[in-house]
mmCIF file of the C-alpha atoms, coordinates in Angstrom:
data_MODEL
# 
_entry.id   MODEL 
# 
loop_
_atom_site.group_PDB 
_atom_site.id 
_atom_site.type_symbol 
_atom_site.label_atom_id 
_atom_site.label_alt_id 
_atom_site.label_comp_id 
_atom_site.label_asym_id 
_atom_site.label_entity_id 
_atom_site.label_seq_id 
_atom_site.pdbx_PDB_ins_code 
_atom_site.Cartn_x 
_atom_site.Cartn_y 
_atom_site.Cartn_z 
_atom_site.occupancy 
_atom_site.B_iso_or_equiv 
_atom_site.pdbx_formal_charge 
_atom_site.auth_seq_id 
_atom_site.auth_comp_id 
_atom_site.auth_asym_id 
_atom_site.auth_atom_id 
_atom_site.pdbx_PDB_model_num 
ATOM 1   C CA . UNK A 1 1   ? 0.000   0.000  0.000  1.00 0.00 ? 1   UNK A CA 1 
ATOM 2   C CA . UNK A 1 2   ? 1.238   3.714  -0.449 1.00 0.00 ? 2   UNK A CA 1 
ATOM 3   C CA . UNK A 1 3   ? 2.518   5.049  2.462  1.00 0.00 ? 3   UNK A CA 1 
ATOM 4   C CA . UNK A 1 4   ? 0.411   8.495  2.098  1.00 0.00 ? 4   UNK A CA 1 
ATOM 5   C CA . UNK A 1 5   ? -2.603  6.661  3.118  1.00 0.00 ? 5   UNK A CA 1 
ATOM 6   C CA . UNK A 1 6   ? -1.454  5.979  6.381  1.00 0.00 ? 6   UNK A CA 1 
ATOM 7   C CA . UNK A 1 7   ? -1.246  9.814  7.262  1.00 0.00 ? 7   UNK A CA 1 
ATOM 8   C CA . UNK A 1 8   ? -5.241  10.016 6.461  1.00 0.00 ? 8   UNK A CA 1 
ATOM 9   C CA . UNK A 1 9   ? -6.045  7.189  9.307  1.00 0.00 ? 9   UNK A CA 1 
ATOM 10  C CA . UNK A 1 10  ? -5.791  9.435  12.578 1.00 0.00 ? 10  UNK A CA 1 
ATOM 11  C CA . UNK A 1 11  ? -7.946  12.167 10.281 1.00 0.00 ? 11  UNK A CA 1 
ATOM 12  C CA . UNK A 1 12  ? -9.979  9.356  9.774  1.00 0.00 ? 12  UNK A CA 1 
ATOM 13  C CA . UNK A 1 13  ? -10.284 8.320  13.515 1.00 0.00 ? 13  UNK A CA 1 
ATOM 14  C CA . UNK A 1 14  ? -11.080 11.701 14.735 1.00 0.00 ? 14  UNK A CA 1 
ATOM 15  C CA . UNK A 1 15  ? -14.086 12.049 12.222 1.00 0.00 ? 15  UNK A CA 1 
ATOM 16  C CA . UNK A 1 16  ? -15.391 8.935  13.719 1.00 0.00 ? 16  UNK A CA 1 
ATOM 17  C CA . UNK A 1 17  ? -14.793 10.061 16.991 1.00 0.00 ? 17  UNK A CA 1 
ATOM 18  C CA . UNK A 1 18  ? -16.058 13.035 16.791 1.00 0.00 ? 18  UNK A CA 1 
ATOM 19  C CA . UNK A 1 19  ? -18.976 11.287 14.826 1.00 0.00 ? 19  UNK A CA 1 
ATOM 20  C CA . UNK A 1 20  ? -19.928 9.002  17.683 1.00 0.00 ? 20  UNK A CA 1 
ATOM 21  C CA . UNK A 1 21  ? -19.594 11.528 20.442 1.00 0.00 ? 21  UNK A CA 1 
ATOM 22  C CA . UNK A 1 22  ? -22.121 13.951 19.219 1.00 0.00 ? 22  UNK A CA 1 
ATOM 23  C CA . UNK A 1 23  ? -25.109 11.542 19.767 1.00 0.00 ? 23  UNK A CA 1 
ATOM 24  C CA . UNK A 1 24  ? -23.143 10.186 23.698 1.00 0.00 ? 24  UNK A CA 1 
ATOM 25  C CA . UNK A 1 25  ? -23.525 13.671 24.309 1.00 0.00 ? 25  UNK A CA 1 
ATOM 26  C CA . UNK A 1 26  ? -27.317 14.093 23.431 1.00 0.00 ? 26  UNK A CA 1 
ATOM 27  C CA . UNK A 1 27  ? -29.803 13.614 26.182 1.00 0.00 ? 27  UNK A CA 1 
ATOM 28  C CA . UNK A 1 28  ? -33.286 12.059 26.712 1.00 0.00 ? 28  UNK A CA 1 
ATOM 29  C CA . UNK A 1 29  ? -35.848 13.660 27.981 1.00 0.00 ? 29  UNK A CA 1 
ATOM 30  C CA . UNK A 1 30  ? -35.109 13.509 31.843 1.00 0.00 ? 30  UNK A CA 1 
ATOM 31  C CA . UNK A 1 31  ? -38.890 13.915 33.301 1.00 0.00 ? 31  UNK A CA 1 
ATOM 32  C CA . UNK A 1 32  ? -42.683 14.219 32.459 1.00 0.00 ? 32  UNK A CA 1 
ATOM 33  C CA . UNK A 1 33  ? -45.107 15.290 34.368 1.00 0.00 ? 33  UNK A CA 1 
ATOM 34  C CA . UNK A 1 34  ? -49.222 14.804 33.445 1.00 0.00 ? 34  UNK A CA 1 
ATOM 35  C CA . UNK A 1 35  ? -52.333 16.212 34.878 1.00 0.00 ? 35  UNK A CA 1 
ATOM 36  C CA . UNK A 1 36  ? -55.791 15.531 34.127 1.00 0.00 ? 36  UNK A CA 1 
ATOM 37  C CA . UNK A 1 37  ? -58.660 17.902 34.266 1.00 0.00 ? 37  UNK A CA 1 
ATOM 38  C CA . UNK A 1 38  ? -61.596 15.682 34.351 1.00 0.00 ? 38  UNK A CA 1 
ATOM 39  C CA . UNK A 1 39  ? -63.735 18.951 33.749 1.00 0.00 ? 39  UNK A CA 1 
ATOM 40  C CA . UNK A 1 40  ? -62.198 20.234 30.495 1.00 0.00 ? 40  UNK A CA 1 
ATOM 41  C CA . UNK A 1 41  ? -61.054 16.832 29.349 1.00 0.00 ? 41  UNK A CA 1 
ATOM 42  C CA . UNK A 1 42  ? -57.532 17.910 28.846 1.00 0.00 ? 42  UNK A CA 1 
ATOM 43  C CA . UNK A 1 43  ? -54.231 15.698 29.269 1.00 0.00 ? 43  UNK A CA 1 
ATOM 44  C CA . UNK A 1 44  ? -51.453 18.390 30.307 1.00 0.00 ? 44  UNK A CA 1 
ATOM 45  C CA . UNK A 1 45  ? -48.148 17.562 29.946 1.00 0.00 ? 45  UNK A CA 1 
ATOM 46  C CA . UNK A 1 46  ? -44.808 19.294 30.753 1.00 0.00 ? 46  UNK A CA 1 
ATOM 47  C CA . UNK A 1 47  ? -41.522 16.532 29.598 1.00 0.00 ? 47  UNK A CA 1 
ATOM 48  C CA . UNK A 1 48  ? -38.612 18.123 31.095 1.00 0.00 ? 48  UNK A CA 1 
ATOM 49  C CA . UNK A 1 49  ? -35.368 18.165 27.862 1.00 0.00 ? 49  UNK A CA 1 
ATOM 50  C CA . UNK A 1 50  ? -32.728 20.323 28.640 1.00 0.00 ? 50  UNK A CA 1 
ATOM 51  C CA . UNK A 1 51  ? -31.048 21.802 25.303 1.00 0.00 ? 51  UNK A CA 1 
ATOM 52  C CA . UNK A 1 52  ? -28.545 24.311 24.290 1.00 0.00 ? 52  UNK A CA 1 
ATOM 53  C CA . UNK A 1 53  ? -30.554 25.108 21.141 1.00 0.00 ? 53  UNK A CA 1 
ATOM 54  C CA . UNK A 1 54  ? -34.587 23.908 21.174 1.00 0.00 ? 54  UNK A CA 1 
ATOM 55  C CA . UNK A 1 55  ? -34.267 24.164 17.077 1.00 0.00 ? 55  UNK A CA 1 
ATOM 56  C CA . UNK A 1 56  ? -31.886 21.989 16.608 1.00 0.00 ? 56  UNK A CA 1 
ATOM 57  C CA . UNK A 1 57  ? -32.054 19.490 19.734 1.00 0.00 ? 57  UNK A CA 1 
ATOM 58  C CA . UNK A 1 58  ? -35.379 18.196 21.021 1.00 0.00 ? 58  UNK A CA 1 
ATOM 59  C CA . UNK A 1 59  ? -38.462 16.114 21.907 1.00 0.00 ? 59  UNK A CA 1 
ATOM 60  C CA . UNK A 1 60  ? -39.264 15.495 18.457 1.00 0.00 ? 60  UNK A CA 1 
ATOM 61  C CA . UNK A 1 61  ? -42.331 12.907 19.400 1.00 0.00 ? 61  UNK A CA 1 
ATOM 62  C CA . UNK A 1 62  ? -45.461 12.785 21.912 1.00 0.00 ? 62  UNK A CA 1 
ATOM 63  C CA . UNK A 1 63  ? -47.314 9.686  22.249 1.00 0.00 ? 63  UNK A CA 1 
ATOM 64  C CA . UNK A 1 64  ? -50.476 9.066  24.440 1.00 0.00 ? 64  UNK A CA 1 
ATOM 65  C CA . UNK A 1 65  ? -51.991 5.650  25.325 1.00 0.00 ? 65  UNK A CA 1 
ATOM 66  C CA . UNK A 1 66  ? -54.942 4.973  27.666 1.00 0.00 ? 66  UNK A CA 1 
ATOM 67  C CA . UNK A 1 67  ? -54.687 1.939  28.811 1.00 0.00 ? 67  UNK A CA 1 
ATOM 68  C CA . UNK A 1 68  ? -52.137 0.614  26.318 1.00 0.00 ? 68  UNK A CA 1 
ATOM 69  C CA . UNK A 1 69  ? -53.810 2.073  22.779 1.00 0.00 ? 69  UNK A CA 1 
ATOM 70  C CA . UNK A 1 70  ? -52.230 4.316  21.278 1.00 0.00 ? 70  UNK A CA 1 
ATOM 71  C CA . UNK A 1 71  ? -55.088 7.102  20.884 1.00 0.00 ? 71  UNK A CA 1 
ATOM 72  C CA . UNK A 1 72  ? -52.720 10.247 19.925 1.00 0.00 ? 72  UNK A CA 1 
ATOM 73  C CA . UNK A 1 73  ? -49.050 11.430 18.481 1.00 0.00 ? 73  UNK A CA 1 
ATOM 74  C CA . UNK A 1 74  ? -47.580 14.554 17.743 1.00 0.00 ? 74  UNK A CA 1 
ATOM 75  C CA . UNK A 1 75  ? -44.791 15.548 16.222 1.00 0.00 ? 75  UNK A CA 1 
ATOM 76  C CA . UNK A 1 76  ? -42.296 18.240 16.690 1.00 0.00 ? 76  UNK A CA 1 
ATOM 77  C CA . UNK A 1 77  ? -39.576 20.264 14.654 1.00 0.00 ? 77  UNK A CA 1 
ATOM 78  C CA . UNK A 1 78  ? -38.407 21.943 17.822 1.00 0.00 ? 78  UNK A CA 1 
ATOM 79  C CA . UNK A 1 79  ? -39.413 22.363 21.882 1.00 0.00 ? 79  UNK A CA 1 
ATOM 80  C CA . UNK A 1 80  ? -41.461 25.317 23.587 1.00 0.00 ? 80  UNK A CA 1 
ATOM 81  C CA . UNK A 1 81  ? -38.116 26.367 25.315 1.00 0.00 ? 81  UNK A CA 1 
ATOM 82  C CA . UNK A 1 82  ? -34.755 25.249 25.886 1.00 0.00 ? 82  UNK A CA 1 
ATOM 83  C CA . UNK A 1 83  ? -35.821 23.232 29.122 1.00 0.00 ? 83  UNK A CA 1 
ATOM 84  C CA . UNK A 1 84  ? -38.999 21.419 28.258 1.00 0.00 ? 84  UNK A CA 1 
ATOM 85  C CA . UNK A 1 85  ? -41.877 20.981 25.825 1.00 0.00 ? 85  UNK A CA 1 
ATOM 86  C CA . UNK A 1 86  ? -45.220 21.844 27.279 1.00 0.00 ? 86  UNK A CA 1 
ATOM 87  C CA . UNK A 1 87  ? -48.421 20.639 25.392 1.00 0.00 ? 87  UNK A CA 1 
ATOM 88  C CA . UNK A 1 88  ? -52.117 20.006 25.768 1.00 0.00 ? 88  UNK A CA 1 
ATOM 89  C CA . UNK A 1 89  ? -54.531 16.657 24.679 1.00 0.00 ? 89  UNK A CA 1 
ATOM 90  C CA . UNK A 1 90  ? -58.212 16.617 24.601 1.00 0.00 ? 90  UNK A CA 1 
ATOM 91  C CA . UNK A 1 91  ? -58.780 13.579 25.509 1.00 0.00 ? 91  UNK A CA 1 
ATOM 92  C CA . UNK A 1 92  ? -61.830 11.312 27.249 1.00 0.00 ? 92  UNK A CA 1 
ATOM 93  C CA . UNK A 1 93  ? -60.700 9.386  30.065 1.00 0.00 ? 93  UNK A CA 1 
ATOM 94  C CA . UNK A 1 94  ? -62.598 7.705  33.052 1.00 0.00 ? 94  UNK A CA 1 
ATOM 95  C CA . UNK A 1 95  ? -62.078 6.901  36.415 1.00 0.00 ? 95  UNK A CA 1 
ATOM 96  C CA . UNK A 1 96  ? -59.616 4.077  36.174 1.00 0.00 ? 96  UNK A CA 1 
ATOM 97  C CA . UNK A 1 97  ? -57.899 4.979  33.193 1.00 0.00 ? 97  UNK A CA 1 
ATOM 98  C CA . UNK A 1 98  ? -53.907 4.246  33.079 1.00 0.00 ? 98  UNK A CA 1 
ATOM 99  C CA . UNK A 1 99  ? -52.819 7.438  30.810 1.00 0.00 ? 99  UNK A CA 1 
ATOM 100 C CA . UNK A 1 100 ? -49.527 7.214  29.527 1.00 0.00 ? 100 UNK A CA 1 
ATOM 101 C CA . UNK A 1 101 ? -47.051 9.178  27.240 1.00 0.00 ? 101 UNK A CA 1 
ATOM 102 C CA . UNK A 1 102 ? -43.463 8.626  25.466 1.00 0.00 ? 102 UNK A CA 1 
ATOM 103 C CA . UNK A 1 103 ? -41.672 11.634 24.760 1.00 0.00 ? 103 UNK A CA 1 
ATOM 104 C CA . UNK A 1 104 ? -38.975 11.065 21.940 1.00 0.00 ? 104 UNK A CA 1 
ATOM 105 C CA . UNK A 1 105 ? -36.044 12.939 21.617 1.00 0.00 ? 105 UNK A CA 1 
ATOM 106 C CA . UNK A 1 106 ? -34.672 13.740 18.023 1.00 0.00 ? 106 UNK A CA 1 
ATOM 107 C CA . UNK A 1 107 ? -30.994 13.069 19.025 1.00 0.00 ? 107 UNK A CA 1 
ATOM 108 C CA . UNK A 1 108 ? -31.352 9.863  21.470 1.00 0.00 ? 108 UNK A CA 1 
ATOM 109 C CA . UNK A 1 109 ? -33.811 8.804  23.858 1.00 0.00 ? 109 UNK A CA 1 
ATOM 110 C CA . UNK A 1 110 ? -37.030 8.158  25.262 1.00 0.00 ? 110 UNK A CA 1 
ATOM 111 C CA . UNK A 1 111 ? -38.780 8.626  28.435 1.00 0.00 ? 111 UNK A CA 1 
ATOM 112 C CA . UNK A 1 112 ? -42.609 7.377  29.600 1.00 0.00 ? 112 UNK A CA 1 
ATOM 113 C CA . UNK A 1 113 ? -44.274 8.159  32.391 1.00 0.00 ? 113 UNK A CA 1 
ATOM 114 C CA . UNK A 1 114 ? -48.058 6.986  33.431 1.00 0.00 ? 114 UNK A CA 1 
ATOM 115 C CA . UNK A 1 115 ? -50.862 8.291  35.778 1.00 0.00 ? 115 UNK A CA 1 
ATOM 116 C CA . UNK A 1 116 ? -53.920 6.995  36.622 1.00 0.00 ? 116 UNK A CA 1 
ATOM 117 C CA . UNK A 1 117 ? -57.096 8.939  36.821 1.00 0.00 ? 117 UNK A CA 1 
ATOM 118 C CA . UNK A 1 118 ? -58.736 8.506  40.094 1.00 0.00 ? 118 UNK A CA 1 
# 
């Protein structure tokens, strides 16, 4: 082999490097919290995503289930602000109901989180 090729391999390793550590250094959403209002039937969620930039890094997916059907996604092209998206649901539930949500980051990650209406 020519010896010139050799020089490229530790460019080489450092654009894989570099490669791989962008996506170590993306993170999940880290929390969600849901509330119910039985009145207004409204699923309110708040999934805690901390980002440098909200446009560029964020939850890019919402998914609801009541009691394990899927009954609602969104999608996303960027977060209400650089710390979490907040969004609304109209959405029937009953006394009983398990609600729960996956919150997708665009980078890496997921997070779920349930509550049950009492």
């Amino acid at each position: 082999m020519n010896r010139s090729i050799y020089r490229w391999v530790p460019v080489l390793g450092i654009i894989v490097f570099c490669g791989m550590t962008g996506r170590a250094m993306a993170r999940p959403p880290t929390e969600i919290n849901l509330s119910y209002d039985t009145e207004k039937r409204n699923l309110h969620i708040e999934a805690r995503h901390v980002t440098k930039n909200p446009r560029k890094h964020f939850i890019r997916r919402v998914i609801v289930y009541r009691n394990d059907e899927g009954v609602e996604g969104r999608s996303y092209v960027q977060q209400s602000t650089a710390t979490m998206l907040i969004e609304d649901f109209a959405l029937e539930a009953s006394p009983g109901d398990v609600l729960r949500v996956e919150a997708v980051c665009n980078e890496a990650g997921r997070k779920e989180t349930t509550l049950v209406i009492p």
